[in-house]
PyMOL Python script that loads the backbone (N, CA, C, O; Angstrom):
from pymol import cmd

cmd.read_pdbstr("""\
ATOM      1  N   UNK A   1     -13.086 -18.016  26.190  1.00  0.00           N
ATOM      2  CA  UNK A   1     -11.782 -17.972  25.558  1.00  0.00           C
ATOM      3  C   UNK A   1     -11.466 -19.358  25.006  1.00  0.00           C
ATOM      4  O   UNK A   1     -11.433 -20.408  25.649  1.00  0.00           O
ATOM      5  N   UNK A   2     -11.297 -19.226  24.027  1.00  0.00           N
ATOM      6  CA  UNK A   2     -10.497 -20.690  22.931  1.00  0.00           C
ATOM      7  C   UNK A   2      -8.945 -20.672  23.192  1.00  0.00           C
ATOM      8  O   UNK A   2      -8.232 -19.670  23.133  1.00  0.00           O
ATOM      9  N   UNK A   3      -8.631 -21.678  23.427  1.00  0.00           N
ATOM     10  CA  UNK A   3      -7.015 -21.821  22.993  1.00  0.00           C
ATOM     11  C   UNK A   3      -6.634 -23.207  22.311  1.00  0.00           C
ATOM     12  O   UNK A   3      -7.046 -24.345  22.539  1.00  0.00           O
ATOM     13  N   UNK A   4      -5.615 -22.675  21.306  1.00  0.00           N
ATOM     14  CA  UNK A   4      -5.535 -23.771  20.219  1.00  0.00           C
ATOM     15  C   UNK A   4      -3.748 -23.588  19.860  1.00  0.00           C
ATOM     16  O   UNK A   4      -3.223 -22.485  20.012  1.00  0.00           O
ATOM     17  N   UNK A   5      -3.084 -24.578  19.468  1.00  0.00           N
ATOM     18  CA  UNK A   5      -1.740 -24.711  18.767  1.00  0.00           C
ATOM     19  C   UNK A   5      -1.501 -24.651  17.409  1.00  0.00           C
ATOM     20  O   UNK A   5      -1.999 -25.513  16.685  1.00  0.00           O
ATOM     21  N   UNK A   6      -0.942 -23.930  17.034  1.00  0.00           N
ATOM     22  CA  UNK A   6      -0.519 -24.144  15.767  1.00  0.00           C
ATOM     23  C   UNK A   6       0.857 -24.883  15.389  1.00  0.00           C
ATOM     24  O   UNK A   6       1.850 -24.160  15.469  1.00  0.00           O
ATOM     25  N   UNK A   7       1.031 -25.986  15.056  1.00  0.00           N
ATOM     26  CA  UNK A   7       2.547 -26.420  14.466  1.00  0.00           C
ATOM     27  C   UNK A   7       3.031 -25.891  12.655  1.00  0.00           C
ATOM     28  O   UNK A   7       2.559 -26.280  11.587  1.00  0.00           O
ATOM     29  N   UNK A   8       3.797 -25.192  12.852  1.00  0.00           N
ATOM     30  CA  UNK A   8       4.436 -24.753  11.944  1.00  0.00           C
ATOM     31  C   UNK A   8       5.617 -25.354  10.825  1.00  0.00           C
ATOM     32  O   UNK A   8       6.689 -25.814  11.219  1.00  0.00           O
ATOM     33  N   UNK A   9       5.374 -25.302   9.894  1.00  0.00           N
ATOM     34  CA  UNK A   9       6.900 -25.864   8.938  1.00  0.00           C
ATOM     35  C   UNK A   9       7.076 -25.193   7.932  1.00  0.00           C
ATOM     36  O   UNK A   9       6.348 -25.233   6.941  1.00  0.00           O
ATOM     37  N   UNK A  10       8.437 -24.236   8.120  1.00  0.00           N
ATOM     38  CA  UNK A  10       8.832 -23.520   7.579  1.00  0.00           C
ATOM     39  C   UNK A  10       9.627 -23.581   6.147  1.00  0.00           C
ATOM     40  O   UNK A  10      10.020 -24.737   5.991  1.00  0.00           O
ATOM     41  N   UNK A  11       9.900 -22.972   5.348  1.00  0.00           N
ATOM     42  CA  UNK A  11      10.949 -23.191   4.008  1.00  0.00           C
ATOM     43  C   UNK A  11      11.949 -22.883   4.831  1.00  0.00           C
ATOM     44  O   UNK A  11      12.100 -22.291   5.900  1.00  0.00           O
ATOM     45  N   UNK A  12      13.008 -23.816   3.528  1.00  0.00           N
ATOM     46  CA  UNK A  12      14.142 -23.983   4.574  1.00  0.00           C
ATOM     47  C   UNK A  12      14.516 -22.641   4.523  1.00  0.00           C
ATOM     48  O   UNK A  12      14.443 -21.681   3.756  1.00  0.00           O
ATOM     49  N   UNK A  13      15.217 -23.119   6.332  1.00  0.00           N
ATOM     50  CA  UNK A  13      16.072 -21.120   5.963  1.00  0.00           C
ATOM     51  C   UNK A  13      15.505 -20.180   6.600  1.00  0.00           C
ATOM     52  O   UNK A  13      16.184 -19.249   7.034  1.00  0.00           O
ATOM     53  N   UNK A  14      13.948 -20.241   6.810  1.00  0.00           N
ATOM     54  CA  UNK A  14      13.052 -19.395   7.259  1.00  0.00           C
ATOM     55  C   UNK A  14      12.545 -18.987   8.328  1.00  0.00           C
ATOM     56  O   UNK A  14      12.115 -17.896   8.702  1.00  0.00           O
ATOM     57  N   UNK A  15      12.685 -20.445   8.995  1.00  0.00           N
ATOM     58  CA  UNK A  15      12.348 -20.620  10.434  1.00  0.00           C
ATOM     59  C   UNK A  15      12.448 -19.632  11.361  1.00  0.00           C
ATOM     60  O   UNK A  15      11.438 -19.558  12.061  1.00  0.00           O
ATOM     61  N   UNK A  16      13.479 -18.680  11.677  1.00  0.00           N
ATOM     62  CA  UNK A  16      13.899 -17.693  12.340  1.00  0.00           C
ATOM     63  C   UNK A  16      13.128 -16.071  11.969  1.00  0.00           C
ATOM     64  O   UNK A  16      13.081 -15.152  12.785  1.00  0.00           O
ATOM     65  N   UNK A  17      12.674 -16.024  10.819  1.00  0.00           N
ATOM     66  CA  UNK A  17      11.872 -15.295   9.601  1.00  0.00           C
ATOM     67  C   UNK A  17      10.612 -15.096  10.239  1.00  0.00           C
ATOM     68  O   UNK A  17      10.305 -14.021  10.755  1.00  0.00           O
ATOM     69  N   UNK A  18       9.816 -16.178  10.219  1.00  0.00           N
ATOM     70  CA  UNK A  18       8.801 -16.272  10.815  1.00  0.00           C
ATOM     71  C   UNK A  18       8.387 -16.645  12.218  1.00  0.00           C
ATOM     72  O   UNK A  18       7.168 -16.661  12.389  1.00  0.00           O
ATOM     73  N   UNK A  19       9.003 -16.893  13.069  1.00  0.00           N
ATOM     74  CA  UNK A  19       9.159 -16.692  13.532  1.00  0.00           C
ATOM     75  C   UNK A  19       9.045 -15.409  14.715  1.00  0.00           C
ATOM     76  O   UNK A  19       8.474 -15.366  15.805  1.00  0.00           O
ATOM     77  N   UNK A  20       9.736 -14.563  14.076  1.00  0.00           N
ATOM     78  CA  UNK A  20      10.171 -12.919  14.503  1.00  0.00           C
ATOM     79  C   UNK A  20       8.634 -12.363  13.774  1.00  0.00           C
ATOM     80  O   UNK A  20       7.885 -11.640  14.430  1.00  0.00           O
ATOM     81  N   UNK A  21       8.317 -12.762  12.475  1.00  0.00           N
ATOM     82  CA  UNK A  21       6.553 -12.064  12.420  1.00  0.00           C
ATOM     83  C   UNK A  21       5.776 -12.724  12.926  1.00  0.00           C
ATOM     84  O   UNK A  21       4.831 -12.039  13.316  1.00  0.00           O
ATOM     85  N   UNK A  22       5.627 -14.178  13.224  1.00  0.00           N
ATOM     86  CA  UNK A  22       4.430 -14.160  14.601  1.00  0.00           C
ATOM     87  C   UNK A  22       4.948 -13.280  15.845  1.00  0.00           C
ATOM     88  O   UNK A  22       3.934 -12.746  16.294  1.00  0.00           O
ATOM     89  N   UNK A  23       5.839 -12.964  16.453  1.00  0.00           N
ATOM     90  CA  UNK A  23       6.371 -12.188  17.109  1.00  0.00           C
ATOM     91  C   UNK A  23       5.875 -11.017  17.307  1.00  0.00           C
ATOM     92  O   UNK A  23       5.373 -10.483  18.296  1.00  0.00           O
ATOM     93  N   UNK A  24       6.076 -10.674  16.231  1.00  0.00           N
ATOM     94  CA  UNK A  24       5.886  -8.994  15.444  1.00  0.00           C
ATOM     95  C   UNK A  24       4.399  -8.427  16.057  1.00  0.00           C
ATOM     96  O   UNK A  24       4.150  -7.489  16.815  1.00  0.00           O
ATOM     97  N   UNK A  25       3.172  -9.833  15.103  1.00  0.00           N
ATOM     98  CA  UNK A  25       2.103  -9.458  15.263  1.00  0.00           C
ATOM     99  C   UNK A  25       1.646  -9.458  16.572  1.00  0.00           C
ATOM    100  O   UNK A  25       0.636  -8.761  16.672  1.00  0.00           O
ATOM    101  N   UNK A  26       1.912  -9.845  17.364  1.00  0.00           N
ATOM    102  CA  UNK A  26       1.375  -9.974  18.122  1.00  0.00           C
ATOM    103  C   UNK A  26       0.155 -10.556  18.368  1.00  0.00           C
ATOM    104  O   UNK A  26      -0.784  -9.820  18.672  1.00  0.00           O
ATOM    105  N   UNK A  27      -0.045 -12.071  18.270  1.00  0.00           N
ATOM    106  CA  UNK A  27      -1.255 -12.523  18.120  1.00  0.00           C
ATOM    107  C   UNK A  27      -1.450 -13.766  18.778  1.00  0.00           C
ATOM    108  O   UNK A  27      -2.489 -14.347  19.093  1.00  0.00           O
ATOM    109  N   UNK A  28       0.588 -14.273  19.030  1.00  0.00           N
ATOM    110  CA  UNK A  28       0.358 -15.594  19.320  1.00  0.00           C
ATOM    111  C   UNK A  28       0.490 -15.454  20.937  1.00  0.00           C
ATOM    112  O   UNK A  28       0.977 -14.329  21.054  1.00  0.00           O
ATOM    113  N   UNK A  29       0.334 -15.940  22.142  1.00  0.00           N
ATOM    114  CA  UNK A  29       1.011 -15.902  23.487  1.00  0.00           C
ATOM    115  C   UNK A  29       2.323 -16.526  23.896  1.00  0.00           C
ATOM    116  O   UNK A  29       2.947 -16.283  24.929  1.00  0.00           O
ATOM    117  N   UNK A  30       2.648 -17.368  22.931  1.00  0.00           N
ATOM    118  CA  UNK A  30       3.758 -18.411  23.164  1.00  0.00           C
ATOM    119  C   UNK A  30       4.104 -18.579  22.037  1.00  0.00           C
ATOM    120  O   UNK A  30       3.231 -18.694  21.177  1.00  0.00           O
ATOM    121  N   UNK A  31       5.770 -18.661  21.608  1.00  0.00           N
ATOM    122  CA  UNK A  31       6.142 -19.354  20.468  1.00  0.00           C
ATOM    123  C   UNK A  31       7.557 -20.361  20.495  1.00  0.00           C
ATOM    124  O   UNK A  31       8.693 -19.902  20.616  1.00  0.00           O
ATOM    125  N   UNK A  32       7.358 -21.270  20.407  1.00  0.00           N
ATOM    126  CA  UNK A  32       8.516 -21.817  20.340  1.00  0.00           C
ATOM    127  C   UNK A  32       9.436 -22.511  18.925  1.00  0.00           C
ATOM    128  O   UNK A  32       8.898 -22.778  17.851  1.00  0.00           O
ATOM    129  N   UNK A  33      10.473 -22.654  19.139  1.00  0.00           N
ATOM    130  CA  UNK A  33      11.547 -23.995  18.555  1.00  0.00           C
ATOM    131  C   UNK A  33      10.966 -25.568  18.636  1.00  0.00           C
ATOM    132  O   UNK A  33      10.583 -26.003  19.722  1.00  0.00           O
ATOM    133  N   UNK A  34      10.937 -26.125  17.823  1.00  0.00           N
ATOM    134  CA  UNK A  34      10.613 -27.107  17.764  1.00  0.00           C
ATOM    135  C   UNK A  34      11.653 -27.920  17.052  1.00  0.00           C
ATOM    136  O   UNK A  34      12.192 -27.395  16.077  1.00  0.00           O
ATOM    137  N   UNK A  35      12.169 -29.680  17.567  1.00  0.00           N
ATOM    138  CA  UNK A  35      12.553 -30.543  16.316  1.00  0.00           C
ATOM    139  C   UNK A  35      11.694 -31.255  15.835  1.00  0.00           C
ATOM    140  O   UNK A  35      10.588 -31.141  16.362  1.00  0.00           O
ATOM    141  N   UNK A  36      11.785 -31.966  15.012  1.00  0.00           N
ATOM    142  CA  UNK A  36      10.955 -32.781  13.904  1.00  0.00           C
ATOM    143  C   UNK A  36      10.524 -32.642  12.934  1.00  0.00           C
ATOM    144  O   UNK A  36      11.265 -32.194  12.059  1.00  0.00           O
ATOM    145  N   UNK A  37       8.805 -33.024  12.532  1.00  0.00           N
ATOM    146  CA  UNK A  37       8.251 -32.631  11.321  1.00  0.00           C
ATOM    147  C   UNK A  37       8.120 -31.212  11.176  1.00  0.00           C
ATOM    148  O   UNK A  37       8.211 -30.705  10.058  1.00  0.00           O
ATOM    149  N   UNK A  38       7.802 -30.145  12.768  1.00  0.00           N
ATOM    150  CA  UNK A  38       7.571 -29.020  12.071  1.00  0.00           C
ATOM    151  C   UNK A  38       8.491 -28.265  12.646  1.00  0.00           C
ATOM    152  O   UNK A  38       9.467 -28.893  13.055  1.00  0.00           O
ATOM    153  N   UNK A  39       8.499 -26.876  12.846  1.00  0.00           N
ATOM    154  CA  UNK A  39       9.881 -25.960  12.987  1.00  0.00           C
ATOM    155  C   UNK A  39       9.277 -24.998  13.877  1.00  0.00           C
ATOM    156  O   UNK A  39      10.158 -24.157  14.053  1.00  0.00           O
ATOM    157  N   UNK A  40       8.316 -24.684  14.493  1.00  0.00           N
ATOM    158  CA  UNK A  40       7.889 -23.696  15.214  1.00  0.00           C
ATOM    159  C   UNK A  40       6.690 -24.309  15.779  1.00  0.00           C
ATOM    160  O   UNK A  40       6.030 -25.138  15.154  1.00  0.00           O
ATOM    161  N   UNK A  41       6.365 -23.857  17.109  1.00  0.00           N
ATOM    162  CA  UNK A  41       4.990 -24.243  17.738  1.00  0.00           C
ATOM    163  C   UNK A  41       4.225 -23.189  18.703  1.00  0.00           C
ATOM    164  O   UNK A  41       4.833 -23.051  19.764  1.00  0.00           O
ATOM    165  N   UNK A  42       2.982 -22.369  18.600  1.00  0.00           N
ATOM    166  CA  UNK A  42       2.864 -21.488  18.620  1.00  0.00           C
ATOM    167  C   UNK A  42       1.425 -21.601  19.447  1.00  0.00           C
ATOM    168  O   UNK A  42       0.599 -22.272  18.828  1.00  0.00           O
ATOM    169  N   UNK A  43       0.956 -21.074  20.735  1.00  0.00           N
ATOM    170  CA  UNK A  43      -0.179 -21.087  21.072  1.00  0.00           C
ATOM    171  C   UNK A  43      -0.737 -19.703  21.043  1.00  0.00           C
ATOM    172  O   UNK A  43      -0.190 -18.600  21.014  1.00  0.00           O
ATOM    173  N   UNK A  44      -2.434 -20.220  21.064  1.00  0.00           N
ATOM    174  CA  UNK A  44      -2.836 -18.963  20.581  1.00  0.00           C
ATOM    175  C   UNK A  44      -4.271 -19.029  21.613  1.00  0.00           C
ATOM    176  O   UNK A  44      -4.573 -20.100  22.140  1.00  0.00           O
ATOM    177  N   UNK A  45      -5.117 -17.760  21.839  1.00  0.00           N
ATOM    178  CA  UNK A  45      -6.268 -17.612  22.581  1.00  0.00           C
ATOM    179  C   UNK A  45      -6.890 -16.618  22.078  1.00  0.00           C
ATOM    180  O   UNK A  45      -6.421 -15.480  22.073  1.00  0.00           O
ATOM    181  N   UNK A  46      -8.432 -17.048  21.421  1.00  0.00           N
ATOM    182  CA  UNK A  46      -9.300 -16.069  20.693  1.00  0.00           C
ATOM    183  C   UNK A  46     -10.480 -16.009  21.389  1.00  0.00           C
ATOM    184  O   UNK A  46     -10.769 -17.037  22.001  1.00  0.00           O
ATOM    185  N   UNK A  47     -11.216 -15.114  21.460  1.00  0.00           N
ATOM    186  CA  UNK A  47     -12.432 -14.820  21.973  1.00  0.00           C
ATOM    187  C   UNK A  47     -13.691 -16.284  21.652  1.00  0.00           C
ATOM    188  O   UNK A  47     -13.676 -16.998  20.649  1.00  0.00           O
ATOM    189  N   UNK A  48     -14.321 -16.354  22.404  1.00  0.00           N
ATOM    190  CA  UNK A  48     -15.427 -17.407  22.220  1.00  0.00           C
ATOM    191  C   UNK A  48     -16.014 -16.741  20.906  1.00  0.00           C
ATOM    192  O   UNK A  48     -15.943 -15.528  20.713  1.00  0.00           O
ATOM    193  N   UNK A  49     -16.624 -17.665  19.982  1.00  0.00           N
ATOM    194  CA  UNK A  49     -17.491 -17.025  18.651  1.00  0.00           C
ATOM    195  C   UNK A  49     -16.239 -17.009  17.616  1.00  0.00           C
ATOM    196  O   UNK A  49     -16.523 -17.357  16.470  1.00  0.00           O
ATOM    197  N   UNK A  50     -15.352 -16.772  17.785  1.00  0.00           N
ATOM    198  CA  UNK A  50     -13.789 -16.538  16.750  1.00  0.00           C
ATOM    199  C   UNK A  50     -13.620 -17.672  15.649  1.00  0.00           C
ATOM    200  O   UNK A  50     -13.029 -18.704  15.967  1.00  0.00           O
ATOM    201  N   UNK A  51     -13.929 -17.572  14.859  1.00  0.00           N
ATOM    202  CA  UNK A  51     -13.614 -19.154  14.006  1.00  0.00           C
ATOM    203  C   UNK A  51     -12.217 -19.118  13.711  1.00  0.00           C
ATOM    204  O   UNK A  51     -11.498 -18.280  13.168  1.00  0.00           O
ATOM    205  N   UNK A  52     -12.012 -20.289  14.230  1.00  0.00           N
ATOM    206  CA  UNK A  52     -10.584 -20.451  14.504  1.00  0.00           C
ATOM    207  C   UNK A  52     -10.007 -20.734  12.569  1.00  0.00           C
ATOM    208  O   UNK A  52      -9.346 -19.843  12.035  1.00  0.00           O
ATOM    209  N   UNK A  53     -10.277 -21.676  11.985  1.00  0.00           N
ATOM    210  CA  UNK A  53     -10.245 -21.702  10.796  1.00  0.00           C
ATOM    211  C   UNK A  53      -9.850 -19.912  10.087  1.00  0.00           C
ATOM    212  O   UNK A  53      -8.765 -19.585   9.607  1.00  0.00           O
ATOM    213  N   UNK A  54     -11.059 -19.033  10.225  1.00  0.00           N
ATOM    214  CA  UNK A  54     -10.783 -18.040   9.273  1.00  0.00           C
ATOM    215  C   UNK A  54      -9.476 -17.277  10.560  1.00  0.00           C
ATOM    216  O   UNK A  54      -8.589 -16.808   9.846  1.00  0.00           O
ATOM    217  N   UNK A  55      -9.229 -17.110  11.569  1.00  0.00           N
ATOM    218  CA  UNK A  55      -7.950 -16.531  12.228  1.00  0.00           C
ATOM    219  C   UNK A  55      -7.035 -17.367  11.887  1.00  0.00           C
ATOM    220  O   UNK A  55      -6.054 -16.646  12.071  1.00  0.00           O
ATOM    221  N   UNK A  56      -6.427 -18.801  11.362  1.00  0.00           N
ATOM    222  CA  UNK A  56      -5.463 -19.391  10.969  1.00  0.00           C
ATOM    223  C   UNK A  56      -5.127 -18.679   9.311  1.00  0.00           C
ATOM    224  O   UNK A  56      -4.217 -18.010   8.823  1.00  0.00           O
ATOM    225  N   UNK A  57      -6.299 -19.206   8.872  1.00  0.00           N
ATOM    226  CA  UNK A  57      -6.102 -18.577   7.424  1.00  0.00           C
ATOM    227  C   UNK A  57      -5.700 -17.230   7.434  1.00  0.00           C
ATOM    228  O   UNK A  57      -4.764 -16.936   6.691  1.00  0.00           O
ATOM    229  N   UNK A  58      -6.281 -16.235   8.213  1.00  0.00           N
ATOM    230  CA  UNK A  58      -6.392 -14.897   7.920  1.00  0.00           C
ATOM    231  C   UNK A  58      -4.651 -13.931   8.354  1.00  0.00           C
ATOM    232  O   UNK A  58      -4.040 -13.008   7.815  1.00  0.00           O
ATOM    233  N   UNK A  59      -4.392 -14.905   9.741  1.00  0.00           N
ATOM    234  CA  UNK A  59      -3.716 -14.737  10.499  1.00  0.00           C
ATOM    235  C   UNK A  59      -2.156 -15.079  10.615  1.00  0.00           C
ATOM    236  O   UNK A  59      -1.072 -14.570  10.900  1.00  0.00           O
ATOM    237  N   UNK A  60      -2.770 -16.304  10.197  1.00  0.00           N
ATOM    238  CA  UNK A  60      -0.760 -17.062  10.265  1.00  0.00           C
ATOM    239  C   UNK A  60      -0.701 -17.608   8.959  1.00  0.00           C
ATOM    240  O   UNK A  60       0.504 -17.559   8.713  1.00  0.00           O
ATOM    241  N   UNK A  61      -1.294 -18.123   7.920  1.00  0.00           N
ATOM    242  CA  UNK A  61      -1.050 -18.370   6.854  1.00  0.00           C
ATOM    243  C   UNK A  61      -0.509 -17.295   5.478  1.00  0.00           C
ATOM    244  O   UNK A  61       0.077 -17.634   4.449  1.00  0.00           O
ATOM    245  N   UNK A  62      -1.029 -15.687   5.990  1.00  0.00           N
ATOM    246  CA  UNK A  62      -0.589 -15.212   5.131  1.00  0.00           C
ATOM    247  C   UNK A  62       1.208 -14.841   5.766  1.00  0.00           C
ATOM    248  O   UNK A  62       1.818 -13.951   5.173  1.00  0.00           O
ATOM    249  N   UNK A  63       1.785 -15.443   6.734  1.00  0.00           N
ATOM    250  CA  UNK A  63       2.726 -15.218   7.158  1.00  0.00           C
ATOM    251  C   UNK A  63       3.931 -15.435   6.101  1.00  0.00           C
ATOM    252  O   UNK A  63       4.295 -16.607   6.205  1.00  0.00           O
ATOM    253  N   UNK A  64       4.520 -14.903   5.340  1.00  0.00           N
ATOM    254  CA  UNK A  64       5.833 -15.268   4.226  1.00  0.00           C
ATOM    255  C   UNK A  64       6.770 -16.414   4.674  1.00  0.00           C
ATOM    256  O   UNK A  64       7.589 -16.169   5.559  1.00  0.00           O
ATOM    257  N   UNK A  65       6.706 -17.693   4.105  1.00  0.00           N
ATOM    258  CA  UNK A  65       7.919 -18.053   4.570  1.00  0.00           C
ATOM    259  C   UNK A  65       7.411 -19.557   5.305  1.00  0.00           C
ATOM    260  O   UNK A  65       8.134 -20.412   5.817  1.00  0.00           O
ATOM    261  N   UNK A  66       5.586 -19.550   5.130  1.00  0.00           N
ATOM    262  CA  UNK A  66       4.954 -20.806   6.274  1.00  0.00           C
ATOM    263  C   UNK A  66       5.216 -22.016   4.556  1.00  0.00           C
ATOM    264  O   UNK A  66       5.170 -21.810   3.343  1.00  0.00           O
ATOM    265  N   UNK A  67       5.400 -22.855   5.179  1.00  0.00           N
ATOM    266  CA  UNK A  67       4.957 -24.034   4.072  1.00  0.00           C
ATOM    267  C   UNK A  67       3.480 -25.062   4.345  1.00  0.00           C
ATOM    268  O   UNK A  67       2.653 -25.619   3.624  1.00  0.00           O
ATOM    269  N   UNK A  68       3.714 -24.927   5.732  1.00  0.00           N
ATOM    270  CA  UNK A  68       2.410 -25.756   6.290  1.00  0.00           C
ATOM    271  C   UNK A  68       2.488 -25.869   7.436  1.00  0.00           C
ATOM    272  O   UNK A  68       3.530 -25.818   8.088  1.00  0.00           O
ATOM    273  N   UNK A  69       0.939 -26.111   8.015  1.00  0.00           N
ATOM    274  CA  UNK A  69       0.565 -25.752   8.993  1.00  0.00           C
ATOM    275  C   UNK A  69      -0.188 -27.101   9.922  1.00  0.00           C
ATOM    276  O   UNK A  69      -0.405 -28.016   9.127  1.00  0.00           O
ATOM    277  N   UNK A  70      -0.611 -27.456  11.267  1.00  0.00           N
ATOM    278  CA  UNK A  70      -0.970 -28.379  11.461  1.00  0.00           C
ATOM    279  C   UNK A  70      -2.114 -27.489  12.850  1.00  0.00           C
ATOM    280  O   UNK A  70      -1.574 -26.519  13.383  1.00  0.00           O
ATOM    281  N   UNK A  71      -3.269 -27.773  13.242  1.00  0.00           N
ATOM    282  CA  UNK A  71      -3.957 -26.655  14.308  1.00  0.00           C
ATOM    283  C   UNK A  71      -4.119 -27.863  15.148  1.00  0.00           C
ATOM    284  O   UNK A  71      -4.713 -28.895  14.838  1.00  0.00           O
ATOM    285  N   UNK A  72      -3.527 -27.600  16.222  1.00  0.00           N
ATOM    286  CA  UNK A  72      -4.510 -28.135  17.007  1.00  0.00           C
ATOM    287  C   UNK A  72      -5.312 -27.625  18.099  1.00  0.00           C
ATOM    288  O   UNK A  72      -4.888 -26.631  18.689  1.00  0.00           O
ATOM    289  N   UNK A  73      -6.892 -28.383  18.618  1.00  0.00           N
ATOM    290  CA  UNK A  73      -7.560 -27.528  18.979  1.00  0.00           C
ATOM    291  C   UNK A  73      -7.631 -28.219  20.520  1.00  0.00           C
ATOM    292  O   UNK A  73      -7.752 -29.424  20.735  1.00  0.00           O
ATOM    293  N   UNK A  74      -7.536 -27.271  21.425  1.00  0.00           N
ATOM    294  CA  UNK A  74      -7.831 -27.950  22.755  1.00  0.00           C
ATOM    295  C   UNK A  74      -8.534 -27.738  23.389  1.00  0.00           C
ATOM    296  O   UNK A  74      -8.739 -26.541  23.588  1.00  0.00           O
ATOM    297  N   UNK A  75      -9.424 -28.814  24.175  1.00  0.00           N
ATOM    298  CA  UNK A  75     -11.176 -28.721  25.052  1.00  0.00           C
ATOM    299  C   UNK A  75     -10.824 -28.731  26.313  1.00  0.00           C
ATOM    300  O   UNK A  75     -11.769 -29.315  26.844  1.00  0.00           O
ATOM    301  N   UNK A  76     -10.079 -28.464  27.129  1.00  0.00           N
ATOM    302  CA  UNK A  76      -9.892 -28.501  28.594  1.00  0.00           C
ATOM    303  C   UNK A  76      -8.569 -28.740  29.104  1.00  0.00           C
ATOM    304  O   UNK A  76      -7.883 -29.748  28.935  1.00  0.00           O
ATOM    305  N   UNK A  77      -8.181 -27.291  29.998  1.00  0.00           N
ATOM    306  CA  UNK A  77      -6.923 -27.827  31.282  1.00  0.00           C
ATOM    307  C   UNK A  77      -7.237 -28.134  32.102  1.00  0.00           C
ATOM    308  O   UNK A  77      -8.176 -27.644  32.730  1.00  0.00           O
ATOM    309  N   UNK A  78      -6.327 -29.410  32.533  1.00  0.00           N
ATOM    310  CA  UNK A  78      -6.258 -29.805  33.907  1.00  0.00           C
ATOM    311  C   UNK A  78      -5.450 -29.000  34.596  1.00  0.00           C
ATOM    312  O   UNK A  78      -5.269 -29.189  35.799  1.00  0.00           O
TER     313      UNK A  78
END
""", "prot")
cmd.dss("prot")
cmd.show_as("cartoon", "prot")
cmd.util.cbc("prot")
cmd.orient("prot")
């Protein structure tokens, strides 16, 4: 199992929008509110072999409403 973050930044206005469709899909495990540069922060867990790249693209980018995106990828919990 992979698990990775996505930071989100929404058009204005939208935040709540998208929000409710990562929601929807059901894809992310966690989503939150965020302040700062981005507006949403979202963890996610894909099968080993999953290219994380084509599930961002495929997955949360065609989401209405994203302006940009930031992944981050993580190698180990303590």
């Amino acid at each position: 199992m992979q698990t990775f973050f996505v930071e989100i930044k929404c058009a204005l206005g939208r935040t709540y929008e998208v929000a409710s469709a990562l929601a929807e899909a059901e894809i992310a495990s966690e989503i939150y509110s965020t302040a700062g540069t981005f507006d949403v922060l979202a963890k996610f867990h894909v099968d080993d072999g999953v290219d994380i790249g084509h599930f961002v693209g495929d997955k949360i980018h065609k989401i209405p409403g994203i302006a940009d995106t930031r992944t981050l990828i993580t190698f180990k919990a303590f």
